[in-house]
C-alpha positions in Angstrom: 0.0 0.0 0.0 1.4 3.5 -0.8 -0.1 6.6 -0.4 -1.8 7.2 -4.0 -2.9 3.2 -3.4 -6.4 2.6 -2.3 -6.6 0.9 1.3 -8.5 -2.2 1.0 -11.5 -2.8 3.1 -13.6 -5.4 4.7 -16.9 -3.9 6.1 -18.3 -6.5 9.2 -21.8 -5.5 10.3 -24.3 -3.3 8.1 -26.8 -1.7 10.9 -27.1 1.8 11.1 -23.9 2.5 12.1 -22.4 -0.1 9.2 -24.2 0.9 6.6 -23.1 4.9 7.0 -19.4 3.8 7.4 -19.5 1.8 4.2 -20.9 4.6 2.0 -18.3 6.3 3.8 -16.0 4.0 2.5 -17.2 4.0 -1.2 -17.5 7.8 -1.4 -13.5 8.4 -0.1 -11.1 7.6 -3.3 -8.2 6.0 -0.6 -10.3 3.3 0.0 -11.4 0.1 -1.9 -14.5 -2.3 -0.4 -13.3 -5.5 -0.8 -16.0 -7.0 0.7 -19.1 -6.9 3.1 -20.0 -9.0 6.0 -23.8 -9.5 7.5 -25.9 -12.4 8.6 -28.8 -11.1 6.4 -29.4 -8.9 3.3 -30.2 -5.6 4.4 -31.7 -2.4 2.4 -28.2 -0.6 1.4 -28.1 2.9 -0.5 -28.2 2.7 -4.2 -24.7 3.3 -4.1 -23.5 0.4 -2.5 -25.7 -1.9 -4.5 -22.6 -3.6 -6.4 -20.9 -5.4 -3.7 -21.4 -8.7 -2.6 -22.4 -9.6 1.2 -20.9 -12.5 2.6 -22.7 -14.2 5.6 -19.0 -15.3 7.2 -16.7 -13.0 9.0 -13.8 -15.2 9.3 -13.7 -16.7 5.9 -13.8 -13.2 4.8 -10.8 -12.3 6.5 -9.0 -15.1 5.2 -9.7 -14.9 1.5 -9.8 -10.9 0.9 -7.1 -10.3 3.2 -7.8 -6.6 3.5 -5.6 -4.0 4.9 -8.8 -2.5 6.8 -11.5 -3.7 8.9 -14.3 -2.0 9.9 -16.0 -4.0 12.6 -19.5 -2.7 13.5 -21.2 -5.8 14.7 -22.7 -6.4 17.9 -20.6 -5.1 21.2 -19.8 -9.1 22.3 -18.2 -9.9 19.2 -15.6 -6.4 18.8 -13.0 -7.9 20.6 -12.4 -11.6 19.2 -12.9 -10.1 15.6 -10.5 -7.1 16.4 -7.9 -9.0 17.3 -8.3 -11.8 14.6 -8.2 -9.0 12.0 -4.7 -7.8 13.6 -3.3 -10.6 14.2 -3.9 -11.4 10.2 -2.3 -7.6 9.5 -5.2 -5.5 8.8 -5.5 -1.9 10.7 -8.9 -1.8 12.9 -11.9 0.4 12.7 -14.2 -0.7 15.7 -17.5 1.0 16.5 -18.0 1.7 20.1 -18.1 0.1 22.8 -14.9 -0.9 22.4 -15.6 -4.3 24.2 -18.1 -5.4 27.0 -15.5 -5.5 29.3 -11.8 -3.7 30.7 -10.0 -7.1 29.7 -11.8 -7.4 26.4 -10.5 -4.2 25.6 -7.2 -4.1 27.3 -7.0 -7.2 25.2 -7.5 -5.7 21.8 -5.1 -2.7 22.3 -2.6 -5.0 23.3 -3.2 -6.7 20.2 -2.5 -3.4 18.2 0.5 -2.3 20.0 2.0 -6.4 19.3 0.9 -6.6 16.0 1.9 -2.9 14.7 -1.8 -1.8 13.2 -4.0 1.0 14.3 -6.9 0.8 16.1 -9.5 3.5 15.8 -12.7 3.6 17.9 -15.9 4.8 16.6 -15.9 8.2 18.7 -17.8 9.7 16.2 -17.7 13.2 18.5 -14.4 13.6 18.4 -14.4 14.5 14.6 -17.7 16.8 15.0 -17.1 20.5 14.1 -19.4 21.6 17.2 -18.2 19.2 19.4 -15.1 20.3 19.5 -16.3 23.6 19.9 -17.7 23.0 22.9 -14.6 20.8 24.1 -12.6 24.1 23.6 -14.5 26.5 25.1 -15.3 24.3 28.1 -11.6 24.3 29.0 -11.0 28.1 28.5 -13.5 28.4 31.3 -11.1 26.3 33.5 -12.5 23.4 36.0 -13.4 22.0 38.4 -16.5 21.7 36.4 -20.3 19.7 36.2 -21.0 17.6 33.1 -24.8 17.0 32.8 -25.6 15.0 29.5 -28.2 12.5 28.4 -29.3 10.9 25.3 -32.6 9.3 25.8 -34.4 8.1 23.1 -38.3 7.3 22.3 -37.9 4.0 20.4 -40.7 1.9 18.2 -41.0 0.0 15.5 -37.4 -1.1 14.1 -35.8 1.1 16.3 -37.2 -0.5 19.0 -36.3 -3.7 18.0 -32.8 -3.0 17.3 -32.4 -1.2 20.4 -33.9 -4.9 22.3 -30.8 -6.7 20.2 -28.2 -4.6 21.6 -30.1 -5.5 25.4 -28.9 -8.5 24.9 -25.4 -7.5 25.8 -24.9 -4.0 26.5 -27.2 -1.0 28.7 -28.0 1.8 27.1 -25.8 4.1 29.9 -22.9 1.9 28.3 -23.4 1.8 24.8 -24.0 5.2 24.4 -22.0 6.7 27.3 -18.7 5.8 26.3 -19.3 9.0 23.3 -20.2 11.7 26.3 -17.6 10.7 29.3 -14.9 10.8 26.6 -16.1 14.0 26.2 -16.2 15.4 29.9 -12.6 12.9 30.2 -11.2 15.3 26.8 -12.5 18.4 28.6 -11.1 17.8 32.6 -8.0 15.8 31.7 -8.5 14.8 35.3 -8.5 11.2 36.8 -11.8 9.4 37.5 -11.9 8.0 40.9 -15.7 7.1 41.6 -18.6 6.1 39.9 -22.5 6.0 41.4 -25.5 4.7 39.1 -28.7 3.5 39.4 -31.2 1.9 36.8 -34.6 0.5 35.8 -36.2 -2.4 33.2 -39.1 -0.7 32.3 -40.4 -3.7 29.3 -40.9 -6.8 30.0 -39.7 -7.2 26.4 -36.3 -7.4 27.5 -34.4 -9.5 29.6 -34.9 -9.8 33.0 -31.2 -8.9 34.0 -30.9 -6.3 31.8 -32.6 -2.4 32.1 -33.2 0.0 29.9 -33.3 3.5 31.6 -30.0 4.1 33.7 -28.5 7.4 34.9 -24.5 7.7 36.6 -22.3 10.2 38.1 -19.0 10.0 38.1 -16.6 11.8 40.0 -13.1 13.2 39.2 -9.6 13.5 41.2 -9.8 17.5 40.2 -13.4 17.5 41.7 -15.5 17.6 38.6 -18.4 15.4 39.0 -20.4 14.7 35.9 -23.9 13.0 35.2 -25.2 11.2 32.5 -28.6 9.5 31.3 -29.4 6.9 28.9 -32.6 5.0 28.3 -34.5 3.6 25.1 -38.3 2.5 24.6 -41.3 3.3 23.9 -42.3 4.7 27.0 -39.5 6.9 27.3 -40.9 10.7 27.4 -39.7 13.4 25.2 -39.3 15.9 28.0 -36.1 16.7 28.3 -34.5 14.1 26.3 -31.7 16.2 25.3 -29.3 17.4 27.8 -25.6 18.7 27.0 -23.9 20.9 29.2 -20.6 22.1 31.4 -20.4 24.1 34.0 -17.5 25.7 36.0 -17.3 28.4 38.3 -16.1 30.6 35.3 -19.5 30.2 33.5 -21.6 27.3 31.5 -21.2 26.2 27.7 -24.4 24.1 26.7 -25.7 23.3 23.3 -29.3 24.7 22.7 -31.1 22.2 20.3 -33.9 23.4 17.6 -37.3 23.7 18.6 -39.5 20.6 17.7 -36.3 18.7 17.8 -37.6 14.1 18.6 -35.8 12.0 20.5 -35.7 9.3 17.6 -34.2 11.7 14.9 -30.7 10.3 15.0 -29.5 13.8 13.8 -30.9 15.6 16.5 -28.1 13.8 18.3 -25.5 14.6 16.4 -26.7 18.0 14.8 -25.6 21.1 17.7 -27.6 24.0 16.2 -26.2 26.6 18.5 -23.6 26.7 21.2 -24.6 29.4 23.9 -21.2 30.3 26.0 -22.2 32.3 29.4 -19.9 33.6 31.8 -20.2 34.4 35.1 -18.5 37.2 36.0 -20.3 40.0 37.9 -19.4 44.1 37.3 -19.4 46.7 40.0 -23.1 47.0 39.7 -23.5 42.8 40.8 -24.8 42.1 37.2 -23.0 40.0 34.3 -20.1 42.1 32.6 -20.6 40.0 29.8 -23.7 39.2 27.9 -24.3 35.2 26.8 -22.4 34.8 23.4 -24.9 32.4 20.9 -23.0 30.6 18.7 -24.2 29.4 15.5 -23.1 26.1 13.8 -24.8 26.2 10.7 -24.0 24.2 8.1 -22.2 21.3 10.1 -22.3 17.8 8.8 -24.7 15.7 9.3 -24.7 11.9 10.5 -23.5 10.7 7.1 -21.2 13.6 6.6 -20.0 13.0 10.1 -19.3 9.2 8.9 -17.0 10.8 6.3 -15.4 13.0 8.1 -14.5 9.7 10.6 -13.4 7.9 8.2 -11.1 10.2 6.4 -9.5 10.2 9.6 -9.1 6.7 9.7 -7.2 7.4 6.1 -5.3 9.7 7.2 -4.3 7.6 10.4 -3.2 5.0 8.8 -1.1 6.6 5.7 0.5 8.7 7.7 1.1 6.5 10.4 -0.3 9.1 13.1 0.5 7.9 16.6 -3.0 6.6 17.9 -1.7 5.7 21.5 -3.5 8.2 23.6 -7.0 7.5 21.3 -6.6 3.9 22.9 -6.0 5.2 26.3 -9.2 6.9 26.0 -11.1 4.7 24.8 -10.6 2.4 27.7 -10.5 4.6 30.0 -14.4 5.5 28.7 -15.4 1.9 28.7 -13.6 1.9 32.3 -16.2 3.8 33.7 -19.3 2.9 31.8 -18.5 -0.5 33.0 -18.0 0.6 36.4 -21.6 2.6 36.4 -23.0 -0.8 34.9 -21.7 -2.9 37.9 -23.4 -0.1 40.4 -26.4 -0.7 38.6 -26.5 -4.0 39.7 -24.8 -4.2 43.2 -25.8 -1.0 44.2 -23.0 -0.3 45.4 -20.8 2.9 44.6 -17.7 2.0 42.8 -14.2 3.2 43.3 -11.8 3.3 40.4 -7.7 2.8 40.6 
């Protein structure tokens, strides 16, 4: 592979997530789809209508031998088709969670660091224009600071059902939390040393071990504390279902979502609309100096441009061999504590963190 050579790749898993990643794929002119990998033959966008889908991961792997694999399957399979992937050379593009548990995914970035390949981890937020934003301006505020985030999400139909098949391994507080305490981790830079949660099965539709509303708070060496809420269903209200926010003594930076927004609009949990920045500072009369500043962030991506703006990371990773140690670090250290809020869940119990 040189740098004007397309990277070949073999797409595993074609849900949501798989499906975006793959037109991602087709659409970027470094990459080459080699092949696809699903048990069934899902609806794919006209453009991907050429390529084959094979029903077997592992045979893929060993015929195509492809230099990249994007592995967005089910949470309990990431790790055991991580590693097999670097251990037969290719570089790693793994959807998040990176594992369902520390080991797994302790396992898999050792596997990256033996085997020489790059392992990126579907933080889609970290390649998000307004994100980032946010991320920056938090931290010009200064800590300690409060992170109060949710993404809750009014689920029927297929959504519904999809969100059931993820139950069968991984709470909603884990599989989407990992995206929003990697974000409060980017923003403190402090150590997590605690983590409280609680949570509820509200459906008898799932199993009995598993719930599907769950809240956390997690507490920081620095003293920031942040909170977070997941939950999925049909009963799940659309009051207040979308929550993003950091506060510090300096101020508060919070993204203000559109009027009318629904919690089952996956863009409304990716698009930012505006960022309002407010500081607290008083003047000599004991109101604000400084009035709220409203940022606007039109024109950012949306979910499929954010999917190609991932991926072209991923290219740019790999070709020129960008040094992906800290991105590994994080993402295990997210998954640390997700994990953790998931075992207070069920003990009870408050968790502390080495």
């Amino acid at each position: 592979m040189t740098a004007t050579t397309p990277i070949r790749v073999l797409v595993a898993g074609l849900g949501n997530m798989g499906r975006s990643h793959a037109l991602a794929y087709h659409r970027h002119p470094g990459f080459e789809i080699v092949g696809m990998v699903n048990r069934s033959r899902p609806t794919l966008h006209p453009e991907l209508s050429g390529y084959a889908i094979a029903p077997s991961y592992e045979e893929s792997l060993r015929a195509l031998k492809p230099e990249l694999v994007s592995i967005n399957t089910y949470t309990d399979t990431h790790a055991d088709y991580a590693v097999m992937a670097m251990e037969q050379g290719a570089h790693v593009f793994l959807e998040k969670p990176l594992a369902t548990t520390v080991a797994d995914a302790e396992r898999v970035v050792a596997a990256a660091k033996a085997n020489g390949r790059k392992l990126l981890v579907g933080y889609i937020l970290r390649y998000h224009p307004s994100w980032m934003r946010l991320i920056a301006e938090a931290r010009k505020l200064g800590g300690p600071y409060v992170f109060r985030m949710n993404l809750n999400q009014q689920s029927s139909g297929h959504a519904w059902e999809t969100h059931k098949t993820l139950m069968q391994t991984t709470p909603p507080i884990v599989d989407c939390g990992v995206h929003y305490v990697d974000v409060f981790c980017q923003i403190t830079d402090a150590k997590p040393v605690e983590v409280r949660g609680m949570g509820l099965r509200l459906s008898n539709e799932i199993k009995p071990d598993m719930y599907n509303y769950g809240h956390f708070q997690v507490l920081f060496d620095d003293g920031s504390v942040g909170w977070y809420e997941a939950s999925w269903g049909p009963m799940i209200s659309e009051a207040a279902f979308f929550v993003k926010d950091v506060m510090s003594p300096n101020g508060s930076v919070s993204i203000v979502m559109n009027e009318g927004a629904k919690s089952d609009d996956i863009d409304t949990h990716t698009k930012t609309a505006r960022i309002r920045v407010h500081h607290a500072a008083l003047g000599a009369d004991g109101k604000f100096a400084q009035a709220d500043e409203m940022l606007s962030m039109q024109g950012e991506p949306d979910h499929q441009g954010l999917c190609e703006l991932e991926q072209a990371y991923v290219h740019r990773a790999i070709t020129e061999n960008i040094d992906l140690t800290r991105h590994m670090s994080d993402a295990v250290q997210s998954l640390r504590i997700c994990l953790a809020a998931d075992e207070s869940v069920r003990t009870g119990q408050t968790v502390k963190l080495s």
